[in-house]
C-alpha positions as CSV (number, residue, x, y, z in Angstrom):
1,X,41.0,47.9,20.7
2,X,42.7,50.8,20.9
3,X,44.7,53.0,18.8
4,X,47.1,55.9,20.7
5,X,48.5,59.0,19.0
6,X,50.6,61.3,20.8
7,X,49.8,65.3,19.7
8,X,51.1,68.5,20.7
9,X,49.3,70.1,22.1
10,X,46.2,68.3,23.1
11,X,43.7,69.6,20.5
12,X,40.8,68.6,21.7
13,X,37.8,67.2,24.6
14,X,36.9,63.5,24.6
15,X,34.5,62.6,22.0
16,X,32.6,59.4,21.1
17,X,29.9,58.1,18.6
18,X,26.6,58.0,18.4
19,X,26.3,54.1,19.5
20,X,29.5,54.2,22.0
21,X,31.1,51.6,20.2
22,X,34.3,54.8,18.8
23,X,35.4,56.7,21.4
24,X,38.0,59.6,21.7
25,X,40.0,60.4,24.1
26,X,42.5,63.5,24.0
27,X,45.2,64.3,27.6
28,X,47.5,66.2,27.8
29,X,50.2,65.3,24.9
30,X,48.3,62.0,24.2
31,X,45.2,61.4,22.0
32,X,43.5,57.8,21.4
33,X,40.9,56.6,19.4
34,X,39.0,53.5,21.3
35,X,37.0,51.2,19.0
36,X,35.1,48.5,20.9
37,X,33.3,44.9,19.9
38,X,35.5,45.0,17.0
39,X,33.5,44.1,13.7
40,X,35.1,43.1,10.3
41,X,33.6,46.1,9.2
42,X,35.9,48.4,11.1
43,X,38.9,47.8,9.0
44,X,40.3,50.1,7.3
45,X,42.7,53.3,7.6
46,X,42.3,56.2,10.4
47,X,43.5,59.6,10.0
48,X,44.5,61.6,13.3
49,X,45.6,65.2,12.6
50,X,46.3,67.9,15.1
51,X,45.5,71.6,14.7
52,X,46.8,74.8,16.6
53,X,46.9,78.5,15.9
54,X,50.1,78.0,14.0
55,X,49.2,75.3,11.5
56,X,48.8,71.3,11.4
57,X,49.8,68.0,11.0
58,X,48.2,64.7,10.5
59,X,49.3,60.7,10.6
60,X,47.3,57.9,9.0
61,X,46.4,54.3,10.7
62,X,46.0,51.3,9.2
63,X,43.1,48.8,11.0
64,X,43.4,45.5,10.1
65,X,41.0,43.2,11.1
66,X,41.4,39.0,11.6
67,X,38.1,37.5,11.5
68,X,36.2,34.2,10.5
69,X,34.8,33.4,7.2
70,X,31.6,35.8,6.1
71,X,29.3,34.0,3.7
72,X,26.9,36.1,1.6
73,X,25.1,35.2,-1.4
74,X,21.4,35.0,-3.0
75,X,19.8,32.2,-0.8
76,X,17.3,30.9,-3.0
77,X,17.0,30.2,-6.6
78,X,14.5,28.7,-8.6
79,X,14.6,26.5,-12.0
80,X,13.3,23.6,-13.7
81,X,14.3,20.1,-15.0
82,X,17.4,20.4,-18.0
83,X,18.2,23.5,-16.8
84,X,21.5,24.3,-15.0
85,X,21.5,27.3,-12.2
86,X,24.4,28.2,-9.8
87,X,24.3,28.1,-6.1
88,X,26.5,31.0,-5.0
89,X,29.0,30.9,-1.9
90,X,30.8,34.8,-1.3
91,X,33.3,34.6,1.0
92,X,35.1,37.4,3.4
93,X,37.6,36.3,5.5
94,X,41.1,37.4,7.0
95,X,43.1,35.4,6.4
96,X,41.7,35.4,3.0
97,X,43.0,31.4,2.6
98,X,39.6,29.8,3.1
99,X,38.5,26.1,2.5
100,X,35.2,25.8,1.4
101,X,32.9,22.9,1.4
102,X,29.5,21.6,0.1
103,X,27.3,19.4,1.7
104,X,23.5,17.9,0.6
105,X,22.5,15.8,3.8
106,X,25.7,15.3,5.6
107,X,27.8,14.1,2.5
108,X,30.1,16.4,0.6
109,X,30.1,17.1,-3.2
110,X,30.3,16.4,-5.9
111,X,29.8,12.5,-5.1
112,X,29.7,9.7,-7.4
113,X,26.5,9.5,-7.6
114,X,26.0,13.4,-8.5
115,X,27.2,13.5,-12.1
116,X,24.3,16.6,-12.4
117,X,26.2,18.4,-10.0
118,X,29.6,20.0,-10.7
119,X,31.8,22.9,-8.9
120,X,34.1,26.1,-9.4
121,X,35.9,27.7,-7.4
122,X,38.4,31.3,-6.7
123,X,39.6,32.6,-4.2
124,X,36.1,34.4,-3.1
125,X,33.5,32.3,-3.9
126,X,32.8,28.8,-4.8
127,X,29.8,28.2,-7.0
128,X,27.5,25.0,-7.3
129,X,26.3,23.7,-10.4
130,X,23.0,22.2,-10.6
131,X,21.4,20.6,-13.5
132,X,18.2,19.1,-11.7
133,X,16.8,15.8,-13.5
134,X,14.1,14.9,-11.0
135,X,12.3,15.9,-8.0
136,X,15.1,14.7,-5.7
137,X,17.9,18.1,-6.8
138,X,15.5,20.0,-5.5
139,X,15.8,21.4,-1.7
140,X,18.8,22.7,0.4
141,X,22.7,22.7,-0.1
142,X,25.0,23.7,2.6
143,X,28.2,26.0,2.3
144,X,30.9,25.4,4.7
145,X,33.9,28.0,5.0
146,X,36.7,27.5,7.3
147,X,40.1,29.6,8.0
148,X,42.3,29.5,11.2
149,X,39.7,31.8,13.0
150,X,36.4,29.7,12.7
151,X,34.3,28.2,10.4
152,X,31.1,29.5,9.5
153,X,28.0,27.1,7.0
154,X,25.0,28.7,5.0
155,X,22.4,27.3,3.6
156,X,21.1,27.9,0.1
157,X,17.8,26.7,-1.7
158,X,17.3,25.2,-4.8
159,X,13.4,25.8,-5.5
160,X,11.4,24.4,-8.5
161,X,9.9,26.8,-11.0
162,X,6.8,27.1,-12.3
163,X,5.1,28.6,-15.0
164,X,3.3,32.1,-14.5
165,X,0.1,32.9,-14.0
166,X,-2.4,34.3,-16.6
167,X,-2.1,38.0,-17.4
168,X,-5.1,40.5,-17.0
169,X,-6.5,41.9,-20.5
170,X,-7.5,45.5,-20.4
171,X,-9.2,47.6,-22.8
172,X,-9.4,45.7,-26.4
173,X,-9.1,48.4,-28.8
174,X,-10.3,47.8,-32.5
175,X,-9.4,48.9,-36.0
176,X,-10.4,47.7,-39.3
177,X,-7.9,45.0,-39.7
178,X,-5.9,45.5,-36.3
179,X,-6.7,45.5,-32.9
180,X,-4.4,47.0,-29.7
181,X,-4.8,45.2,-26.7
182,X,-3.6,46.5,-23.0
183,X,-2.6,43.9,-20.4
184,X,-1.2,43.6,-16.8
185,X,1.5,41.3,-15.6
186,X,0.7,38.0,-14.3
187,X,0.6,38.3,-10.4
188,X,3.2,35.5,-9.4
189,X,5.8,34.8,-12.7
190,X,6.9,31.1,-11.1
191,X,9.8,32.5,-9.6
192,X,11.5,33.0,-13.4
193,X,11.4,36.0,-15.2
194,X,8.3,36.3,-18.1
195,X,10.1,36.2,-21.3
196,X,7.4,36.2,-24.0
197,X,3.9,36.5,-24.2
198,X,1.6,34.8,-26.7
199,X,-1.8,35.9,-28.1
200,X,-4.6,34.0,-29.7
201,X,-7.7,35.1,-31.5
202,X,-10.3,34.1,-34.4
203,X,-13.4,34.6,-35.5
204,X,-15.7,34.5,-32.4
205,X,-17.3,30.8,-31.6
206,X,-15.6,29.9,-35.0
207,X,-12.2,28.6,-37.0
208,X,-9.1,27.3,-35.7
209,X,-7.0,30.0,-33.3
210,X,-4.5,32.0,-35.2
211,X,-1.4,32.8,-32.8
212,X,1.7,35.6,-32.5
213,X,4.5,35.8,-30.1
214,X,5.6,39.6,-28.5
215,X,9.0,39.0,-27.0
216,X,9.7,40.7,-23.7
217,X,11.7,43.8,-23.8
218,X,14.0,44.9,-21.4
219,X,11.5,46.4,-18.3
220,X,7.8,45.4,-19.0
221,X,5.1,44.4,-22.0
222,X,2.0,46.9,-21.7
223,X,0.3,46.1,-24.8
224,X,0.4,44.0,-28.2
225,X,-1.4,44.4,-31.1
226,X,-2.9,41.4,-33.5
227,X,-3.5,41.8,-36.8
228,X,-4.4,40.2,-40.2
229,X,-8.2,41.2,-39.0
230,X,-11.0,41.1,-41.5
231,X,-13.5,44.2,-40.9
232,X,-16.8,44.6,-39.6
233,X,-15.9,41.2,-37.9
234,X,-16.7,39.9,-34.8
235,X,-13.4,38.3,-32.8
236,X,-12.5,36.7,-29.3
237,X,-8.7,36.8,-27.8
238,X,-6.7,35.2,-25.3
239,X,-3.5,35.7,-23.5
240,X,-0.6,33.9,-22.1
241,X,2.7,34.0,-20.5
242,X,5.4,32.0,-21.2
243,X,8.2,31.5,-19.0
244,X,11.6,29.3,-19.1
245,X,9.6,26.6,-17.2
246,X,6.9,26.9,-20.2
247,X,3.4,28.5,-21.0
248,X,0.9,29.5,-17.8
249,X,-3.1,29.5,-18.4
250,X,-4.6,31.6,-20.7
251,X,-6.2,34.4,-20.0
252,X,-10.5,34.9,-20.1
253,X,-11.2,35.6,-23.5
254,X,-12.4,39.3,-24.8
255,X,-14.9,40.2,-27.3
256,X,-14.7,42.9,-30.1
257,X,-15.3,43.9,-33.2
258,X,-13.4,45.4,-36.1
259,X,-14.3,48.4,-37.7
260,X,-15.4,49.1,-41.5
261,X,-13.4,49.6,-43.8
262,X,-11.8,53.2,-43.7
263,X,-8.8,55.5,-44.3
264,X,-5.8,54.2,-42.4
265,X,-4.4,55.2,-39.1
266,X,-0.9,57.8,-39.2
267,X,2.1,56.2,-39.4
268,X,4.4,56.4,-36.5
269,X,7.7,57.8,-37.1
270,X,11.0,57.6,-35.5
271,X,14.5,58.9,-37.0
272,X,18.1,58.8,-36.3
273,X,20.7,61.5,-37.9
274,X,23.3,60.4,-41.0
275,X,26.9,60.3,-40.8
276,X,26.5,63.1,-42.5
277,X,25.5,65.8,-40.4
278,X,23.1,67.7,-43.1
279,X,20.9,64.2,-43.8
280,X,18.9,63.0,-42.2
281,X,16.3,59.4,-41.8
282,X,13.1,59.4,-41.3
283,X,11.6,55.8,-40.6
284,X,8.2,55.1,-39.8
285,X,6.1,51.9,-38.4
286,X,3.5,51.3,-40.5
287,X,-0.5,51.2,-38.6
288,X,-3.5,49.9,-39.4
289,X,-4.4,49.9,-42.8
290,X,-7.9,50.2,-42.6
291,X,-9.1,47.1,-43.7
292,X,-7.7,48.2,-47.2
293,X,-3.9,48.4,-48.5
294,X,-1.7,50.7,-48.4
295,X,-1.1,52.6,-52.0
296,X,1.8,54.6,-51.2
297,X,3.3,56.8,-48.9
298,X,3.6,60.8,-49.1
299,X,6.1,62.6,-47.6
300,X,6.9,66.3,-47.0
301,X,9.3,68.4,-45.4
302,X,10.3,71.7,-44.2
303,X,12.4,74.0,-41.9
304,X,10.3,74.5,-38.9
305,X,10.5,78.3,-38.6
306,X,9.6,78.6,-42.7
307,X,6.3,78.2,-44.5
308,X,7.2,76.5,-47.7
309,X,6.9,72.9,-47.8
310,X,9.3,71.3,-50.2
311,X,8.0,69.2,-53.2
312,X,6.1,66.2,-52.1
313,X,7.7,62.6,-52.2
314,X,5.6,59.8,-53.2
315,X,7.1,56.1,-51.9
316,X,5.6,52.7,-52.8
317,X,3.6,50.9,-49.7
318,X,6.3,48.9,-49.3
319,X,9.1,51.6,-48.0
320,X,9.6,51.7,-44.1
321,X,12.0,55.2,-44.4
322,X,13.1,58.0,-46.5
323,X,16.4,59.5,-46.6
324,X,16.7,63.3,-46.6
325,X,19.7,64.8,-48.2
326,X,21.3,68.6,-48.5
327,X,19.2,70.1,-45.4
328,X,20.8,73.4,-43.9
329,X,23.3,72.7,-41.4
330,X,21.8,73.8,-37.9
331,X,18.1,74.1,-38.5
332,X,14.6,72.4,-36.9
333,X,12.9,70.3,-39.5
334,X,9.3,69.0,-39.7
335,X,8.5,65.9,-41.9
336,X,5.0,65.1,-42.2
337,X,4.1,61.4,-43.6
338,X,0.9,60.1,-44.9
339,X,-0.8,56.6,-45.7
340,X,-2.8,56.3,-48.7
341,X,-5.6,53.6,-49.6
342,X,-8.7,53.3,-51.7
343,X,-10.6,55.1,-49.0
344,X,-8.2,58.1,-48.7
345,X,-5.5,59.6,-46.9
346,X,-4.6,58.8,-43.3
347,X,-4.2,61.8,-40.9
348,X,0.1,62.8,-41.2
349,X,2.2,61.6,-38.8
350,X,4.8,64.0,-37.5
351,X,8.4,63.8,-36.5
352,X,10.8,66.9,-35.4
353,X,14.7,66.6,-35.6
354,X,17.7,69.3,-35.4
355,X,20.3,68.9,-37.8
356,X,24.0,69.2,-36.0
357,X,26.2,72.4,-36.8
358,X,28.2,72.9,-40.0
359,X,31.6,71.7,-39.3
360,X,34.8,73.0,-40.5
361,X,35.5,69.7,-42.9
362,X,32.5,67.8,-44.0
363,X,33.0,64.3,-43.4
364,X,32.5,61.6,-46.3
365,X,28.9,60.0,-46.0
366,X,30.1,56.3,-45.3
367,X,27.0,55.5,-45.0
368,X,24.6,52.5,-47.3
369,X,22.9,55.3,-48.6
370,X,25.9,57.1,-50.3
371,X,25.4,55.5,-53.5
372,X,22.2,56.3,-53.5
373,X,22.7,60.3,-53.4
374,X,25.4,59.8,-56.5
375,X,24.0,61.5,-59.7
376,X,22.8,59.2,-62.7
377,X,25.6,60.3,-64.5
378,X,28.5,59.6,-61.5
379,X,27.0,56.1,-61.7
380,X,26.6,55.6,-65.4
381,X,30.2,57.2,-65.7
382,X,31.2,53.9,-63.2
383,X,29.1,51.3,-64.8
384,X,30.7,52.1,-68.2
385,X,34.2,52.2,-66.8
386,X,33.7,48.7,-65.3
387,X,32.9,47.8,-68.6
388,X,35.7,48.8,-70.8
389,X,38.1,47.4,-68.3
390,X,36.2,44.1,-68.7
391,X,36.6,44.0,-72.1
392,X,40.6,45.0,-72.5
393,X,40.8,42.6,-69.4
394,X,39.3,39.9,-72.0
395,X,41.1,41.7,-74.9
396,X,44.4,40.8,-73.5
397,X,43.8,37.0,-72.6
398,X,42.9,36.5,-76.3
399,X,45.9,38.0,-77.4
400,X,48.5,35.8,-75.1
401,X,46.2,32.8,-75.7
402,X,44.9,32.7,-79.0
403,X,47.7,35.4,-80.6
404,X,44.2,37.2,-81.8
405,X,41.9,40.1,-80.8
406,X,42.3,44.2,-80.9
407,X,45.8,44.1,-79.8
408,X,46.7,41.9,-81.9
409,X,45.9,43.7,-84.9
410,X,47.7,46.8,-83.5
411,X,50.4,44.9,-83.0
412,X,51.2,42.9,-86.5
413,X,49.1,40.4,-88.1
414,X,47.1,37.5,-87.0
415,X,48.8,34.3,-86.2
416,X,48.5,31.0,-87.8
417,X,45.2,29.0,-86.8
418,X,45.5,26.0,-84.8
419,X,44.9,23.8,-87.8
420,X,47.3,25.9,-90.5
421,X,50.6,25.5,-87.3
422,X,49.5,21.3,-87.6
423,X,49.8,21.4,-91.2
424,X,53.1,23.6,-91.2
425,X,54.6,21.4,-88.3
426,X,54.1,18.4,-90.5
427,X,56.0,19.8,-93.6
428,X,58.3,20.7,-91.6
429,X,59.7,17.2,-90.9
430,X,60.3,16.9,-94.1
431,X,62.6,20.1,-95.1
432,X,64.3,21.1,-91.9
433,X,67.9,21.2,-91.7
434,X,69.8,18.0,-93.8
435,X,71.8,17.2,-90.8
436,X,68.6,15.6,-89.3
437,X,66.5,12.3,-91.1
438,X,63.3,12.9,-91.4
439,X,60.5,10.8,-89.7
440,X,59.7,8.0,-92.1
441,X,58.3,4.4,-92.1
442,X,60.9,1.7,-93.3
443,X,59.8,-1.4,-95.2
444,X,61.2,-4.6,-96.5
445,X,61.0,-5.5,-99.8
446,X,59.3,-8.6,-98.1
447,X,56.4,-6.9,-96.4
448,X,55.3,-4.4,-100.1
449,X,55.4,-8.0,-101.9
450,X,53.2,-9.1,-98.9
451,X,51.2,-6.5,-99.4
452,X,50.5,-7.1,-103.1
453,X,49.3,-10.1,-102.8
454,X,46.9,-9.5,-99.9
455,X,43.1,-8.7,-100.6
456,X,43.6,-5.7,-99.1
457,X,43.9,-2.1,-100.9
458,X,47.4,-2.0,-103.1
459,X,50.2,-0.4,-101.1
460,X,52.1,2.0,-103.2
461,X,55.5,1.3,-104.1
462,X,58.7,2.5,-106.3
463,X,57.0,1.9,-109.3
464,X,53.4,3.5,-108.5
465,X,53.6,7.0,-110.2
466,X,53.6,10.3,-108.2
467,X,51.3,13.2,-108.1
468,X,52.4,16.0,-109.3
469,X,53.0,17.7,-105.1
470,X,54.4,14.4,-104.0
471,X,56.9,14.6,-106.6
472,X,57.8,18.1,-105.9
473,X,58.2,17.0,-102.0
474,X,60.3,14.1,-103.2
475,X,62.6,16.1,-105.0
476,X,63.2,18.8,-102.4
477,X,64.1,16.0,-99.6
478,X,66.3,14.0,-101.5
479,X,69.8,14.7,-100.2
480,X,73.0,15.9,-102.0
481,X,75.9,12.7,-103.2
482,X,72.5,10.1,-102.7
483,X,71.3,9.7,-105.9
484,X,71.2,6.1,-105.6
485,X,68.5,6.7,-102.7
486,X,65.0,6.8,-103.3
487,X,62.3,8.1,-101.0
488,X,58.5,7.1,-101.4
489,X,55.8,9.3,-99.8
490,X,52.6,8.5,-100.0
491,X,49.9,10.8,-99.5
492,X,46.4,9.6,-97.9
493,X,44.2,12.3,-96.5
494,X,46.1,14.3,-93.8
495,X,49.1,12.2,-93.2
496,X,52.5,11.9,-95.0
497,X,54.2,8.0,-95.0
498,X,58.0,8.3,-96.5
499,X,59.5,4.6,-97.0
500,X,63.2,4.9,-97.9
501,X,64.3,2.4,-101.0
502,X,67.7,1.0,-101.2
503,X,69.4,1.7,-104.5
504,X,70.0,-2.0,-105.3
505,X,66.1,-1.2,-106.4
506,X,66.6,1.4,-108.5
């Protein structure tokens, strides 16, 4: 193939590559650039510019190559039973339209006997799904790629995991109630990445093992610790590695021995700056105890390039940080934390942080530790506000419900009780306006001679007397121009019965 620019004037001699596969070619007016046993790879754009004593000038190319289908992709893979894995087919080709293919054996899938086996496709790649259930999912899968140029197959393998090998246990080193232990990598992982490792230990030649997981973090495991150790005892620990496929052999067991009971190590500290750029955290991680627990921490603090150490802080054993507040804006700090226990003090463990620059607005600490840095009297000020609005809040239902409380008595007086508005609701039938007849309970003449004659208590009638309120109600219903009418009410605890009497009675 070759490409031919035409240049004035000639600029240069031939030239060609390294492996003779570009060559250049410049005569007279003419240049040409020769590319030979074309690859795929050549594609592209070419740039030929042409240079004399009075300037230049330059023309792009554009290369494009037509070629077969390119498969790439990882070859093997490995995984167990239940657990899915892709098989993946990359595909270059130009044309890009490409009809891709998998094959097990000769027949294409998925199949109907292959419900483990599923596929998705784009236009670059077409990836096989493989959820193995036995033996038989294991082995090779081919990839088939065709376009109008050629067709070119792969083979991929589908490989059973295993579980890892046993790790290597370094040096054991003990503590009073801890116990640091150094290990290698196992030497083949089962063709799965480790993800956890597991460590078992007990009293040695005694008891049941007592066990801890140390997830794997990103990169490699070096060491774990064990802990929960009594002192002055004598233990033996194992290791193992635990994969996706499951747990590998454990590794030889290893012999040591706790150490009395003594001061506890440092704590190791880590920190990480506030929102606020003048506060700062300090956390720390706490050691071994030695053998004995931890009382409290004490903490101190100072600007590096001072002297003075501010006033000591004493924490309970069970705080994991301390939060240091109004620092100078700019400055190297030094906080020093120790572990106390019956035997002592532990040796400080040291941290060093910069606090940032004083900016030109000082932005509000957002942080869970604001409230924190509030004075007793800012909260105290809060709590009690809560409080009064709680109470009108409380003040103000009672008043729109039960027409009672503090607003109420600014207000006017109390209103009538529940029970007094019953009792004023049932006079009230009886002297409302005259247009309207007051609830009452009409008998015959029949049913009071009925009455009278039954065992039952007498029913009151025209001729029973009054007392003295009833005949004051009486009077005040009976209407104007009906003399001739006479009303009966009869009083019997709470309730009022008014039977109206025809004047023929009278």
């Amino acid at each position: 193939m070759s490409l031919v620019f035409v240049v004035i004037p000639a600029p240069s001699p031939p030239l060609q590559s390294t492996d003779g596969t570009v060559m250049v070619r410049s005569d007279a007016r003419v240049s040409s650039l020769t590319v030979k046993n074309v690859k795929y790879t050549d594609a592209g754009q070419y740039l030929c510019t042409a240079r004399n004593s009075i300037g230049e000038d330059a023309q792009p190319a554009h290369l494009e190559v037509l070629y077969a289908p390119k498969i790439q992709g990882v070859l093997a893979m490995y995984t167990w039973e239940g657990n899915a894995v892709n098989l993946s087919c990359e595909v270059q080709a130009n044309p890009s339209e490409v009809t891709l293919v998998w094959l097990r054996d000769g027949q294409q899938l998925p199949s109907a006997n292959t419900s483990n086996i599923k596929i998705f496709q784009n236009l670059a790649a077409s990836f096989l799904e493989v959820t193995p259930t036995s033996e038989n999912d294991y082995g090779s899968y081919n990839c088939s790629a065709s376009n109008d140029l050629g067709t070119e197959s792969k083979e991929f393998l589908l490989i059973q995991a295993d579980v890892p090998s046993a790790p290597t246990l370094g040096l054991v080193e003990p503590f009073s109630s801890t116990a640091r232990i150094q290990l290698m990598e196992p030497e083949a992982t089962g063709g799965v990445p480790v993800l956890r490792y597991k460590a078992e230990w007990r009293p040695q030649g005694q008891g049941t093992w007592a066990q801890q997981t140390y997830e794997l973090p990103e990169g490699s495991l070096s060491e774990v610790t064990v802990d929960n150790l009594k002192p002055e005892t004598s233990y033996e620990v194992k290791v193992s590695a635990v994969n996706g496929k499951g747990e590998g052999d454990s590794s030889p067991t290893a012999l040591f021995k706790t150490e009395p009971v003594r001061k506890p190590n440092p704590p190791k500290l880590e920190g990480s700056p506030r929102p606020k750029g003048n506060s700062f955290r300090v956390n720390w991680i706490k050691q071994d105890d030695g053998g004995s627990p931890i009382l409290h921490y004490l903490i101190r603090y100072r600007p590096k390039q001072t002297s003075d150490w501010k006033p000591e802080i004493q924490l309970p054993s069970a705080s994991e940080h301390v939060l240091l507040t109004g620092l100078r804006w700019d400055t190297e700090y030094e906080v020093l934390v120790v572990a106390e226990n019956q035997k002592g003090k532990s040796q400080p463990g040291s941290f060093f942080f910069r606090t940032a620059a004083e900016p030109s607005a000082i932005p509000a600490d957002v942080s869970d530790d604001s409230l924190m840095n509030l004075p007793m009297g800012v909260i105290a000020g809060i709590l009690v506000g809560v409080f009064v609005l709680l109470l009108l809040a409380v003040d103000i239902t009672c008043f729109f419900v039960n027409k009672c409380g503090l607003i109420m008595c600014l207000c006017g007086k109390p209103g009538p009780g529940t029970k007094g508005q019953n009792l004023e609701e049932g006079t009230a039938a009886f002297i409302k306006d005259e247009s309207k007849e007051p609830i009452v309970e009409v008998r015959t003449e029949d049913e009071c001679t009925a009455n009278h004659n039954a065992g039952g208590p007498t029913e009151p009638n025209e001729t029973t007397p009054l007392t003295e309120p009833e005949k004051r109600l009486s009077e005040g219903k009976r209407r104007p121009g009906a003399a001739g009418a006479l009303t009966e009410v009869t009083g019997q605890h709470d309730s009022l019965i008014a039977t109206n009497v025809s004047s023929s009675k009278a």
